[in-house]
C-alpha positions in Angstrom: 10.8 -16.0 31.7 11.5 -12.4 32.7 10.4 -9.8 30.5 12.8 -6.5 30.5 12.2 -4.6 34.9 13.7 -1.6 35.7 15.1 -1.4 39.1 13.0 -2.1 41.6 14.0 0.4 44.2 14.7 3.9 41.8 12.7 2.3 38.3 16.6 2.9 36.0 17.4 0.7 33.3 20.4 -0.9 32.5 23.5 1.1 31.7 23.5 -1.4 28.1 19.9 -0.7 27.2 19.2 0.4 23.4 23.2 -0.6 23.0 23.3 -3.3 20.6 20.1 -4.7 18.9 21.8 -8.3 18.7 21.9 -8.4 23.1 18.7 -6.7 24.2 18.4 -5.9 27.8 16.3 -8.4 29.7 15.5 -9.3 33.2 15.7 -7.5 36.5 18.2 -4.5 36.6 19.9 -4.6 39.8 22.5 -2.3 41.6 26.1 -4.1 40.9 28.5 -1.4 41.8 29.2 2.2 42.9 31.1 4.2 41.5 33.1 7.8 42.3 34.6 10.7 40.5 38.4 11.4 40.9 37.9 13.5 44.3 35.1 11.1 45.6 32.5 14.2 45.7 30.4 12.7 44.4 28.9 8.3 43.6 26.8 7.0 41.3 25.4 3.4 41.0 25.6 1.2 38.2 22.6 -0.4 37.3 22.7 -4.0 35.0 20.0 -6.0 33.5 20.3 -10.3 34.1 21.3 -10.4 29.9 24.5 -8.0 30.4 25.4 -9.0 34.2 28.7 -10.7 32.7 29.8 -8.1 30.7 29.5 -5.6 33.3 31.9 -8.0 35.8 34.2 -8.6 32.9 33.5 -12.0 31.8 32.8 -10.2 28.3 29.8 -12.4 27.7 25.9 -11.6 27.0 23.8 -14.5 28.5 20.9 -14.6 26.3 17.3 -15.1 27.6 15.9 -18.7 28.3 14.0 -19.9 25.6 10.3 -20.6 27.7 9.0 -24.1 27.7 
């Protein structure tokens, strides 16, 4: 399976890397939301690994990696 990727486009990690030993960051960090300060001056994206995707969308749960054949 996937080893830990940055984001392809810009090369950041997750926003939950080096956060908790027991739910390492794994799979392909993607873009999954932008965010804005309180006078929208200024955005940011928020980057998110495969492993923390459902924690990030409020499910509260860390999908750990497949186990490879």
């Amino acid at each position: 399976m996937n080893d830990y990727k940055k984001a392809t486009y810009c090369g950041n990690d997750c926003i939950y890397l080096d956060c908790d030993d027991d739910q390492p960051c794994w799979g392909q960090v993607e873009v999954v939301e932008e965010e804005y300060n309180e006078d929208y001056s200024y955005c940011w994206w928020v980057y998110v690994c495969e492993g923390h995707i459902d924690i990030h969308d409020g499910m509260g749960t860390y999908i750990p990696k497949p186990i490879e054949d």
